[in-house]
N, C-alpha and C positions, 0 to 999 in steps of 0.2 A: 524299211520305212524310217524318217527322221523320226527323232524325236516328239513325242507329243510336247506341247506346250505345258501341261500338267508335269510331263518326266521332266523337262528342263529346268520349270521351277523348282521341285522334287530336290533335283541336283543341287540348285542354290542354295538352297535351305541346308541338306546338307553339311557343303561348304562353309556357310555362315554358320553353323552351328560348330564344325571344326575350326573354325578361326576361333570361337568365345572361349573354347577349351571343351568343346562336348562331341562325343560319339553316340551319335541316332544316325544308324544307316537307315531306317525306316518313321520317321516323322510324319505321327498324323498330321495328313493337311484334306480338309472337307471344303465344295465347294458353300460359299454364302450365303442365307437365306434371304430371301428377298428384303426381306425389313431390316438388312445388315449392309448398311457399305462392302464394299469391296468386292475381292469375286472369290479370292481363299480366305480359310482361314485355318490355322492352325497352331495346337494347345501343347506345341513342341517345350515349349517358355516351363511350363506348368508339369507336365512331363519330366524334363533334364534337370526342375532345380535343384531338388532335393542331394543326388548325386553330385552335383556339383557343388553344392556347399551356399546357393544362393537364393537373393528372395527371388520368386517368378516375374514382380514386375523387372528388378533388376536386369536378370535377363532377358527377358525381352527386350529392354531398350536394348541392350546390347545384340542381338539378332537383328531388331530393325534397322542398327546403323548399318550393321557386314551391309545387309539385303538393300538397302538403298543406297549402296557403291557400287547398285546397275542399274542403274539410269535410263538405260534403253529398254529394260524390262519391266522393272516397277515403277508406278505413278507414285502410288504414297502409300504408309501405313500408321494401322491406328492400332493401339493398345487399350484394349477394352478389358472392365473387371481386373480381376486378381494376375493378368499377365495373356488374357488370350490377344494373337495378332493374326490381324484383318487388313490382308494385302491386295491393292489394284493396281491392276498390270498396267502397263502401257498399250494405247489404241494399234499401237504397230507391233506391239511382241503376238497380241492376240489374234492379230489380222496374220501371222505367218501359221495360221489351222488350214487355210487358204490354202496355202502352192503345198503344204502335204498330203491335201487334198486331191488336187489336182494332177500330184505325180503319183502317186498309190492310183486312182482312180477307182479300179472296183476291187484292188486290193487293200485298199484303206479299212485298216482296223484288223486285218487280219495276222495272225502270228505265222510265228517263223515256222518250218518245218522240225516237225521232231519224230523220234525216232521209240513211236511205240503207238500200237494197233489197240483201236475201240471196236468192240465186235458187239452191234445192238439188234436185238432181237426184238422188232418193232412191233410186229403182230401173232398174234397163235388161238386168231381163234377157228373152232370147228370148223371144217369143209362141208357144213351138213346146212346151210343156209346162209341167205345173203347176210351181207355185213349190214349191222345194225348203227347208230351215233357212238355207243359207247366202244364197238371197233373200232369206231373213226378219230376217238378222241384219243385213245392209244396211238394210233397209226402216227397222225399230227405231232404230237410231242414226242415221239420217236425220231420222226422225218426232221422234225424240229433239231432234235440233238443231235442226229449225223449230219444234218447241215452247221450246225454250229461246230463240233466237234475237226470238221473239214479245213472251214474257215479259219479256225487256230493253227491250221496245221497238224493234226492229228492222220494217223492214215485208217481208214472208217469203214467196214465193210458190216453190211444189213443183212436181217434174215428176216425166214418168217417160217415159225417151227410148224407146220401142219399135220395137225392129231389125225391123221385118218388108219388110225390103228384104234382097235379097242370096242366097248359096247357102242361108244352113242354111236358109230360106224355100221353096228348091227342095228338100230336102232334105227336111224338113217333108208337101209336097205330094206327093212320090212316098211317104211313108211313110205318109201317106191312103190314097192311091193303093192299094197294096198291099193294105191293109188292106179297101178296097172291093170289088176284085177277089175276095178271098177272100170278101164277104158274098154276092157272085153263083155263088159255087161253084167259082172257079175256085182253084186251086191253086196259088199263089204265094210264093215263101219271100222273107222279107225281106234286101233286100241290106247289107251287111255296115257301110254308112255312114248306115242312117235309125235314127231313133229308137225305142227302148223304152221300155216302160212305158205309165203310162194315158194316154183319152182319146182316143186316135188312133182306138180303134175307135167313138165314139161319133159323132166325126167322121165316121167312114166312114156311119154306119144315117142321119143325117140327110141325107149328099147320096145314098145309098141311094133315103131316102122322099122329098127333091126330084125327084130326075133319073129314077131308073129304072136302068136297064142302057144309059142314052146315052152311058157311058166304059168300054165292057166291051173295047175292042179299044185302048184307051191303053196306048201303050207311054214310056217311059222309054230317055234315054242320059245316062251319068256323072252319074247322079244329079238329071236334068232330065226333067221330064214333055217328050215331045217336040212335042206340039199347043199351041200359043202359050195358044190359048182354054182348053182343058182347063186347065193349067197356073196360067192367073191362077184360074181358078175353086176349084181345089183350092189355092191358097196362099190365096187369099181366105178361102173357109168355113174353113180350118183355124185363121187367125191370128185371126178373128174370134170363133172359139171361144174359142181359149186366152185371149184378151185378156180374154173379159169375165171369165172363172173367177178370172186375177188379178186381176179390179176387183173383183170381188167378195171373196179372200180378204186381198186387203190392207184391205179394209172391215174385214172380222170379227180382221183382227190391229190395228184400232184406227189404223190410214195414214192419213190422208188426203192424196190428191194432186189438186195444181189443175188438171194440165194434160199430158197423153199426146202425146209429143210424138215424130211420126214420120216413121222416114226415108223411108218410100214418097211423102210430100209431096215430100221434099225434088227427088226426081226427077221428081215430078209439075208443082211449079213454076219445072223448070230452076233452082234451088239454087245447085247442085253446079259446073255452067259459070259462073255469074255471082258465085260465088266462086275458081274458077279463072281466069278472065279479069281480076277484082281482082290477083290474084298474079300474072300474067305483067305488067300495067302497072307495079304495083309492083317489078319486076324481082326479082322473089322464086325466079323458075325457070331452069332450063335443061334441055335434051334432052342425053342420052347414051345411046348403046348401044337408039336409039330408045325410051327408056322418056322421062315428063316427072319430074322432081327439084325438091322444095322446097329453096331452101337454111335450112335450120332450124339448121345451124351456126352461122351471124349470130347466132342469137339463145340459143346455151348447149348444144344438142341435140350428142350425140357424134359424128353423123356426118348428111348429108342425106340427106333421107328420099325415096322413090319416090309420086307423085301418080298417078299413069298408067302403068301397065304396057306392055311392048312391044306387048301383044297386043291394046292400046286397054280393057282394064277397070281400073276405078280400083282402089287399094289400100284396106284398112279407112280407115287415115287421110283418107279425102276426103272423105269424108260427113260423115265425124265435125269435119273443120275447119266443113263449111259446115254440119251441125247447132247447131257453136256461136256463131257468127256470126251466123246466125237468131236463134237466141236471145238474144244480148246485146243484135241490134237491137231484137227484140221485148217484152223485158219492162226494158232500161233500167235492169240490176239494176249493183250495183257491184260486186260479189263474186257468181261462180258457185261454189256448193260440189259436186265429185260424189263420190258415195259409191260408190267402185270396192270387186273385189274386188280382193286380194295382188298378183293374178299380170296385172296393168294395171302394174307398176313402169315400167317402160320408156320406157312408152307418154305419160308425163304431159309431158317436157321437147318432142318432137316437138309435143304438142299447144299448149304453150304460147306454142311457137317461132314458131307456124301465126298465131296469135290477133295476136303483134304485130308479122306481116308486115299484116297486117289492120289495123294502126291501136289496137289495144284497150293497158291498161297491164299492163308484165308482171307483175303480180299476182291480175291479175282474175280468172284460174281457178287454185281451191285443191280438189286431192284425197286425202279419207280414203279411205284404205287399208284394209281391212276383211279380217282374216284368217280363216282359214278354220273352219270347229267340227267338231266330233268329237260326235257324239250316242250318248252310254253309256246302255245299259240291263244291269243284271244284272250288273254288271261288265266286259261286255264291248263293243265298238264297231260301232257300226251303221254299214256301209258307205255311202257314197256316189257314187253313179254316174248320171250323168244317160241317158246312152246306154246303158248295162246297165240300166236301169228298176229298180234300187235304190236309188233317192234317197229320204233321210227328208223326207216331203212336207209342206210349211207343215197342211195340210187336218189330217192325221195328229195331229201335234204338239198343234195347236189342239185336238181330241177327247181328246186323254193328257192335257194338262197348262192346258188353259186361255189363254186372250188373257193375263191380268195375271203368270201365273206366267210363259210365255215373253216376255212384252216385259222382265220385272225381270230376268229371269237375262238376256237380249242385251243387255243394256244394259248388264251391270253389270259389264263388261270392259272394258279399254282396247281400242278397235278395231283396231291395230296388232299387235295378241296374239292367240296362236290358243286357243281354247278350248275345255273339253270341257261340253256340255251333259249335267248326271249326272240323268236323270228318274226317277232311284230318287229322289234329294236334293228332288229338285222334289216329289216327292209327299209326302214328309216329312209330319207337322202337330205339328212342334217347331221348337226354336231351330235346328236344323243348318239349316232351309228358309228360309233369307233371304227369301222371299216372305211366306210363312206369318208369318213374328218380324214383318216388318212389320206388315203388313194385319194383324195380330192386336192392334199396338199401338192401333190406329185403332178395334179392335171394341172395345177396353179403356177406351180416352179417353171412348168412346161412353157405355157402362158407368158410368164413375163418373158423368159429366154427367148420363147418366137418373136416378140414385141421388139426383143433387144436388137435382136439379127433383121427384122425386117425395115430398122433407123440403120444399119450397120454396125452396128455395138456390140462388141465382142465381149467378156468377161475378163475381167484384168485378179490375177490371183496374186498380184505382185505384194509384198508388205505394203502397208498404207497406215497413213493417220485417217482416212479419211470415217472409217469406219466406227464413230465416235457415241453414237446412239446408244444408252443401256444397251436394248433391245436387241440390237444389231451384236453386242457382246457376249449378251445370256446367249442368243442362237449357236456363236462361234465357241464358245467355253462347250454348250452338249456337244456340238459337232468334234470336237476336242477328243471328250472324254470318250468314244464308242469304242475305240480300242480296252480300254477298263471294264466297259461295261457289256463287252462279249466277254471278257476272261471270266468277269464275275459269273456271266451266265453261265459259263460253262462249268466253271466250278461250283456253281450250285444246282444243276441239271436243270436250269428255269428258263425254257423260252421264253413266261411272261413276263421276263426281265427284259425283253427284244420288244417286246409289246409295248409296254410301259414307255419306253425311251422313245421309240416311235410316235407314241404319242405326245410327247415332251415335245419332239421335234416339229411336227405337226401344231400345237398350239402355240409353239412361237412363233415357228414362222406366219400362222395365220395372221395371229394379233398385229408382226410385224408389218404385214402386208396391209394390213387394215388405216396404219397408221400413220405410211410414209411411202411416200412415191419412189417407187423404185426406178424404173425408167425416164427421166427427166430429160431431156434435149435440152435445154438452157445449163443444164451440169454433167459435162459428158465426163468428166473421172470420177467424179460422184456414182455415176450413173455406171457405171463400168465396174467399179467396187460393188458395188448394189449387185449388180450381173454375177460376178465373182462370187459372191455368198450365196446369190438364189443357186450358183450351178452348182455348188459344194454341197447343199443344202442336199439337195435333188440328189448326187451321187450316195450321200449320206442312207438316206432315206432308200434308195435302190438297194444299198448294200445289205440294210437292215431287213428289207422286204425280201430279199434273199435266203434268208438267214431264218425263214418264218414259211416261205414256199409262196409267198403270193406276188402277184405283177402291178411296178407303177403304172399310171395310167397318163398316156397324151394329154387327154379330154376327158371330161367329164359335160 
């Protein structure tokens, strides 16, 4: 891709900084704030004096003569305060965001290839019930960051760790259970630790119209079906239910995952001991109080952790060391990202601790923290409860509010923060619906370009003075920086950094639209530059929408 307009001036500065006698390979330059001239500005001056023996206004004026021996690039600068400089470009340097535009197309903004593997672990929850918002908000900002991760050039491979090993599994299969007993007429009340809510009875009518009444006399102790057989059978149908409902509802929320990755193998292919037998060679363990103990202290963890219970059953921790260890051998990634929920705090220094008794480097597993939502209707809060069987369900959401509207609102918080999902706001179709203000700029861009094409007016991306408006120069400077403003997101794990710029993009173009007649017939190069900006605009805004999981829209 060329050079952004940003990297070129970057470069000059630079250069004009090397001509004064100074070395900044990296000179802050920020764009302008509105109530400031110019469209950069930067405190390079203020920065280099000291080292170079000078006052800052000094240099500066010496920076702004190099920098105004390009004439075709800068208009003017001004020296504001103690030495900061406020540079405006040329109406034609700025107008060449245009044909980079145009040539990248829906590659614009996106980095080079490189040569090293993100392996994110987008979802893990339970196969024991539909996905709930708080699934969905993980999912999104997962989905989120292999797409952004892509788009850099990264090479990106997704999972989804599926617990159908362990109690809530048994847990799970007595709550079938129950539920079947009562399709036979028997009279059964639910014990106080299985699950509510849906599905459990639809599980029951299919092993129903499998079986018959062949498990009319299963009984249950502490929450375990008591027939070994019965037991696989009813965790089996149940987990294989729920599993494909979330394959399917992370389909329709726009997910994709490469790879279901579960812990019933891990015990199936003995795993679990030929990573504990790694850990006792490696002298990572010791027995007390007959239980087995990692020492994860070694490696930063506040205390050592329990591997093996006295009673010989492992802790959560054991699956999950030899789940990740599987995995690193298997997919050869450099970085594991997982996308937990809040209340995993604890849990991340233990796991890490595990990884480089194992040999792996301690950076290799990095987890987002994903808080928790509040889903408003009416003013008021819709509870969430997975075992009380009032959870706001992914299925639900999707029928209120649409795929595009809730992936733009999960996405468009920092993950670290809790938030309230307002589906009054969501249903909006004005500017308060951040969705709607979008996706409306896109049906708008649409709009004029058809207006364009049906006078015959094609969009001209060619350099131009013509495009001399503020307005028209704030839009072309964001369009500019989205290159910068993926790397940042990626390097701060933030889609609502994609969010944010979208919107930026979005209320320029609106107000621009508002203000000035794009399509004019009495000014056809006018009118053609105009064309040129709304269709870069439009790709802009595709590429960003991309990058987020949701779709421009023709019309609105």
């Amino acid at each position: 891709m060329n050079k952004t307009i940003y990297q070129a001036f970057k470069e000059l500065l630079i250069n004009a900084l090397k001509a004064v006698g100074v070395d900044d390979q990296n000179p802050q330059i920020e764009l302008n704030k509105k109530d400031i001239d110019g469209h950069y500005a930067t405190s390079a001056a203020l920065a280099n004096a000291k080292k170079s023996n000078r006052k800052p206004m000094d240099l500066a004026i010496q920076i702004r003569d190099e920098l105004l021996k390009h004439n075709d690039v800068i208009e003017t600068i001004d020296i504001a305060g103690p030495g900061f400089i406020n540079v405006t470009l040329t109406s034609a340097f700025i107008s060449k965001v245009m044909g980079n535009i145009d040539e990248a197309k829906d590659r614009y903004g996106a980095g080079s290839k490189k040569d090293y593997i993100v392996n994110i672990e987008e979802v893990s929850a339970n196969p024991t019930g539909y996905l709930h918002v708080g699934h969905a908000r993980n999912a999104v900002i997962g989905d989120s960051l292999a797409r952004m991760f892509k788009f850099g050039g990264y090479e990106v491979q997704t999972e989804y760790y599926v617990n159908d090993a362990g109690n809530q599994i048994d847990i799970l299969a007595v709550t079938v259970l129950v539920y079947y007993l009562n399709k036979l007429g028997q009279k059964v009340a639910l014990p106080e630790q299985c699950y509510k809510g849906e599905g459990y009875e639809i599980v029951a009518d299919r092993i129903v119209h499998e079986y018959g009444e062949k498990f009319k006399d299963a009984t249950w102790t502490d929450n375990k079906i008591d027939d070994e057989e019965t037991n696989r059978i009813f965790r089996e149908k149940s987990t294989e239910y729920f599993l494909d409902i979330i394959k399917a509802q992370l389909k329709d929320l726009g997910v994709q995952i490469d790879y279901y990755n579960s812990e019933k193998e891990l015990y199936k292919n003995d795993d679990i001991n030929k990573v504990l037998t790694r850990f006792k060679e490696a002298g990572a363990t010791y027995e007390q109080d007959g239980a087995l103990f990692l020492n994860t202290t070694k490696y930063g963890d506040d205390k050592d952790r329990v591997l093996i219970k006295s009673d010989g059953s492992y802790t959560y921790l054991t699956p999950d060391l030899a789940s990740h260890e599987i995995r690193i051998q298997r997919t050869k990634a450099n970085k594991l990202i997982n996308v937990w929920g809040g209340d995993h705090h604890g849990y991340i220094a233990r796991v890490r601790a595990g990884l480089e008794w194992l040999g792996s480097p301690s950076d290799i597993l990095e987890i987002e923290m994903i808080q928790i939502v509040r889903v408003i209707k009416d003013g008021a809060e819709f509870k969430m409860s997975k075992r009380a069987g009032t959870a706001v369900w992914l299925i639900d959401l999707l029928d209120i509010v649409g795929k595009d509207a809730l992936r733009y609102m999960l996405a468009s918080k920092a993950s670290d923060s809790h938030m309230d999902l307002d589906l009054d706001v969501i249903k909006q179709k004005n500017a308060s619906n951040p969705v709607y203000y979008a996706q409306y700029a896109t049906a708008r861009l649409n709009s004029v370009l058809e207006q364009g094409s049906e006078r015959g007016l094609k969009p001209k991306f060619d350099q131009t003075a013509l495009l001399k408006e503020k307005k028209e120069q704030d839009l072309l400077i964001t369009l500019d920086s989205f290159q910068e403003t993926v790397e940042t997101a990626i390097r701060n794990r933030a889609p609502q950094m994609i969010t944010e710029y979208i919107q930026t993009i979005a209320r320029q173009f609106h107000s621009y639209y508002a203000d000035f007649k794009i399509v004019d017939v009495d000014n056809l190069d006018l009118t053609q530059a105009r064309l040129g900006l709304a269709a870069s605009t439009l790709q802009v805004l595709k590429n960003a929408f991309g990058l987020i999981g949701i779709t421009p829209k023709e019309e609105m």
